[in-house]
N, C-alpha and C positions, 0 to 999 in steps of 0.2 A: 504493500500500500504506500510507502512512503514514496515511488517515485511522482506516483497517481496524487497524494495530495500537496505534492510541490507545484504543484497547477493553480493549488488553494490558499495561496501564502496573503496574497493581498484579497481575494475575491471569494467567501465563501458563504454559503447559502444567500446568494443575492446580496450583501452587503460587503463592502470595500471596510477591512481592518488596517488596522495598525500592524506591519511586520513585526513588530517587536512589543506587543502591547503589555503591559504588567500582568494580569489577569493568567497569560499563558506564559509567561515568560520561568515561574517558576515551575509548573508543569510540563513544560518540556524539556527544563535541565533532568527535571527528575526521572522522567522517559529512557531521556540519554544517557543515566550514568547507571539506572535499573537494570537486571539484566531482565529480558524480555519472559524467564519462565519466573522471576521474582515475584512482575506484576503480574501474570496468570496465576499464580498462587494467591496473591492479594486477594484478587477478585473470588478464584472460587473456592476457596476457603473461607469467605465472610466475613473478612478483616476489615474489607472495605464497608461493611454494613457496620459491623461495632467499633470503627472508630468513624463513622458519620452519626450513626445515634448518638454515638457516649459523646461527641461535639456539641449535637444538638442538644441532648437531658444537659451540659455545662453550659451553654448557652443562656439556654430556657433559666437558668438555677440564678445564673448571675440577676436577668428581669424580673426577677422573681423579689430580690433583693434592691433591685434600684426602682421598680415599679411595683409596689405594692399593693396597688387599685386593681393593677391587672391580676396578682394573686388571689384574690381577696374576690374577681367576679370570676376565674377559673375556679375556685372551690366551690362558689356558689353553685355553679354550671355542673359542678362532678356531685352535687347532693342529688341531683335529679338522673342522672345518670344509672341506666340500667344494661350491664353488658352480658351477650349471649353469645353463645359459640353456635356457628353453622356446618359446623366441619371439626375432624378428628387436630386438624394442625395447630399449635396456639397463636398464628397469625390468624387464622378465621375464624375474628370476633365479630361482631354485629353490636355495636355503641349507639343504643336511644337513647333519644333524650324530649321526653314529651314536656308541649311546651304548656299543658294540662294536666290533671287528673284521669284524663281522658283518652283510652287507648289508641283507640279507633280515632284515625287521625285524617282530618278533612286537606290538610295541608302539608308536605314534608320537602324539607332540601335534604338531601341525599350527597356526601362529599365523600371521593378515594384521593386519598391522598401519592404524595409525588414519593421522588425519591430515588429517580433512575434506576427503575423495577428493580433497585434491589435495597432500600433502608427506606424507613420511614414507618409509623405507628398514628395508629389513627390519634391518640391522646393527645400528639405534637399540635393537632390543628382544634382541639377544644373550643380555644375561645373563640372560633369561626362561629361556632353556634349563636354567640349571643343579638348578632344583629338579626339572627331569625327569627329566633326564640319572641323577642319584642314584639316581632309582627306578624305573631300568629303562626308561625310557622314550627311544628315538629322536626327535632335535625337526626339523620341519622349518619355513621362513619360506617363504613365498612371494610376490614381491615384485612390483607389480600399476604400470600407468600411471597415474599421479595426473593431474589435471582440470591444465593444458590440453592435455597428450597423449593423454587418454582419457577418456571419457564415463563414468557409472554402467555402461550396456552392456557398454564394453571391460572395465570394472572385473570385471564377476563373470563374461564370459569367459574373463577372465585367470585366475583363481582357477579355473573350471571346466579352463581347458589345465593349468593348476599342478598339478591334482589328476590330472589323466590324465596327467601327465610320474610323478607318484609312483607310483598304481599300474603304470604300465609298467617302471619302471624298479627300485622297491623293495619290492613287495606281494608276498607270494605265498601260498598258499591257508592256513597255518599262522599267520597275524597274529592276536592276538587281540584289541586294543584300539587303535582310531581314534577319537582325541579333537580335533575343530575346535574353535582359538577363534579371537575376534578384539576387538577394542579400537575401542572410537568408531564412526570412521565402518566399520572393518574389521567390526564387528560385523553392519552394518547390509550388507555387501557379501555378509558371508557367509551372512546369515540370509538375502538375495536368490536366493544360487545354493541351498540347500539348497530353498528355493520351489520354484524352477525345477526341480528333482528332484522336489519331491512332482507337478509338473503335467507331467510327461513319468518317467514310475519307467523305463519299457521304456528308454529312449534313454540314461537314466543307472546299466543294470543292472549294465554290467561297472565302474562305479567305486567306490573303498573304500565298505565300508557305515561310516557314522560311527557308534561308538558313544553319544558324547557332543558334544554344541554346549557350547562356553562365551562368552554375551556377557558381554564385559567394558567398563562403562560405554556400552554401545550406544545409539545413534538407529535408531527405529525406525518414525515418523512423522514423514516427511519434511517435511510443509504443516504441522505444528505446532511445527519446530524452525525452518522457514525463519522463520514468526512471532515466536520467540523470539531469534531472531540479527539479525530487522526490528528488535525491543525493543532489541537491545544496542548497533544501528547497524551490523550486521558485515553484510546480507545481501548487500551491492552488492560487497566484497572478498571475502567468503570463497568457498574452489574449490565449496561446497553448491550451490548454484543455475546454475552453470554446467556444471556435473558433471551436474545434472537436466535442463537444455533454458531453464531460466527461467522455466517457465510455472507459475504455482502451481497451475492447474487441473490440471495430469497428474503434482504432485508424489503427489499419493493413489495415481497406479498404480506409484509406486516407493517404498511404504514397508509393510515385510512385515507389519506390523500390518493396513493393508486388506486387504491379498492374502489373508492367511490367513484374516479373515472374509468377504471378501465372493466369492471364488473360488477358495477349499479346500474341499474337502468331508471330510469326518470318514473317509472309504475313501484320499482322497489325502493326508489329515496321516499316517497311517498310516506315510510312508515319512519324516516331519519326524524326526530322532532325537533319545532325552532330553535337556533341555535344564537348563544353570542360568546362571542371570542373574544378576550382580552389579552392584551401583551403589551408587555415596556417595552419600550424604543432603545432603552436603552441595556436590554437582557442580553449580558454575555456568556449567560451558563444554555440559554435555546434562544438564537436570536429571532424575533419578528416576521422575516419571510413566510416559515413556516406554517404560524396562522392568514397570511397574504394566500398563499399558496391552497389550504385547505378551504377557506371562503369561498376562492374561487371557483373550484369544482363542487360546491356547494349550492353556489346562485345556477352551477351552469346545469344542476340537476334538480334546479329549482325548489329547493329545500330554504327557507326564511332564516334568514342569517345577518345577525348584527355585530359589527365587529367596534372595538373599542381599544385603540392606539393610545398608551399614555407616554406623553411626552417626558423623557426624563427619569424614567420609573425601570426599576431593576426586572431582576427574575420572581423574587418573592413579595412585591408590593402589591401585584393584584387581589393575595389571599390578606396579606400582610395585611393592608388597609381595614379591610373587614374584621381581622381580630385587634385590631388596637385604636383605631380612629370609630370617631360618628358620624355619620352623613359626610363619608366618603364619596369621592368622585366615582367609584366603582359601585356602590352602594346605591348614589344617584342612577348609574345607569343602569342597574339590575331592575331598580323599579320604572322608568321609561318602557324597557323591553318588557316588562309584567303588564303594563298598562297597554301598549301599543296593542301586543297578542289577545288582551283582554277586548279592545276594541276593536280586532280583526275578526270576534267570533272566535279565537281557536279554542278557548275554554273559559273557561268559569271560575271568576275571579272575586273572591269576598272581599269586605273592603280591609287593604294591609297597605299599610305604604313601608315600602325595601328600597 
């Protein structure tokens, strides 16, 4: 690969980089001086998963201590908290969190989290719940095997059993709004299983209909990000390529950008549900293009898609915003795109302002 992405030095996924930018600068010495079976060990031995968790829990622990407001409404948020296992793995939990006494839930946002299918825990993204929770809204996390305990495949059958554990256990004929999102690689999981539903509708008829998709900073060209994570030096540790099989020739049948053009047809996008896309402008861990790119084949399978560019905004500011801001810019637009769909007739909207 490396002669293939010396082609990518200035120009990768549609954006013109800095040859030498900070961000990669230190990930490619690291590349260079690793021997190449060091970082395949890294990766499928899980290292790379418990030192990005045990990053993130030090992370989390220090805001914990400098922001105490935010502690203090995540414990609130974890009193209500009811968790279920849908599966024998202890990554297949199922995280309610009803925003009543009331099971049977008329409303839910539904979030998988990121993680470059291989780290990440639904509890990381908790205080995503609270702008729900306020506006009626039931949240639920659904929490998936990360790469080396599970492939892409398990991935978005985990999500496909997640979602059959919810409607069996919380749905019932009276719901009126089911909103998926998901975050990075989460987005890219979940934009996978809603695929799989447009290419089988009969087989996925008794599960919720989704009202709304929200990718949040998602990858959605798998052979174009493995390229830009070639550029960064990360392709040989990160869980992306082992989570895929390793072969860049079949990374095209796992990125819902081809799927949707090249084996959706415009009767099967039909069952895709509206969609909004958000991404910073300034995301160096999955740059922008990538939701450019999936929009596109989106509108052109005429599936309802609203996309949201923030000027200036990283990789994790779109979920970001929502666990630590009020009446965010992203927050603002979730409720627009609630309202608009409300007003197109797609469904049945109580009154919540998000």
């Amino acid at each position: 690969m490396s002669n293939e992405n010396s082609n990518y030095n200035l120009l990768v996924n549609g954006i013109y980089h800095d040859s030498h930018p900070i961000h990669a600068q230190w990930t490619r010495f690291l590349h260079w001086i690793l021997p190449l079976e060091t970082q395949l060990e890294l990766r499928n031995s899980g290292a790379i998963r418990l030192y990005i968790d045990g990053s993130t829990l030090t992370a989390i622990g220090i805001l914990a201590v400098i922001f105490p407001k935010l502690t203090w409404r995540y414990l609130n948020i974890s009193k209500m908290l009811r968790v279920y296992c849908y599966g024998s793995h202890k990554s297949q939990v199922f995280h309610w969190i009803p925003t009543n006494s009331d099971l049977m839930c008329k409303k839910t946002f539904i979030f998988i989290h990121g993680g470059a299918w291989g780290s990440g825990k639904p509890w990381m993204y908790r205080l995503l719940a609270s702008r729900f929770l306020v506006k009626g809204f039931n949240v639920a996390f659904i929490g998936y095997r990360t790469y080396p305990d599970g492939n892409i495949d398990d991935q978005i059958d985990d999500v496909e059993n997640g979602m059959d554990f919810l409607r069996t256990n919380f749905i019932n004929e009276n719901y009126s709004t089911i909103i998926l999102g998901g975050h990075s690689s989460g987005a890219h999981i979940t934009s996978m299983y809603l695929l799989r539903r447009c290419e089988k509708p009969n087989f996925y008829s008794d599960h919720p209909k989704i009202n709304l998709f929200i990718g949040f900073s998602g990858v959605y060209n798998v052979k174009k990000h493995y390229i830009y994570e070639s550029w960064r030096g990360l392709h040989l540790v990160s869980p992306m390529g082992g989570a895929h099989g390793d072969e860049i020739e079949i990374f095209l049948d796992r990125s819902p950008s081809m799927i949707l053009s090249k084996r959706i047809s415009k009767e099967q996008a039909k069952h895709f549900p509206p969609s909004l896309l958000i991404h910073g402008l300034n995301d160096s861990v999955v740059p922008f293009p990538t939701t450019s790119e999936f929009s596109k084949n989106l509108i052109q399978k005429e599936v309802f898609v609203d996309i949201c560019y923030l000027n200036e905004k990283d990789h994790f500011y779109p979920v970001g915003c929502l666990m630590f801001e009020e009446n965010s810019i992203v927050e603002k637009k979730i409720d627009e795109v609630l309202r608009n769909l409300h007003r197109f007739g797609m469904f049945r909207l109580k009154q919540s302002k998000l």
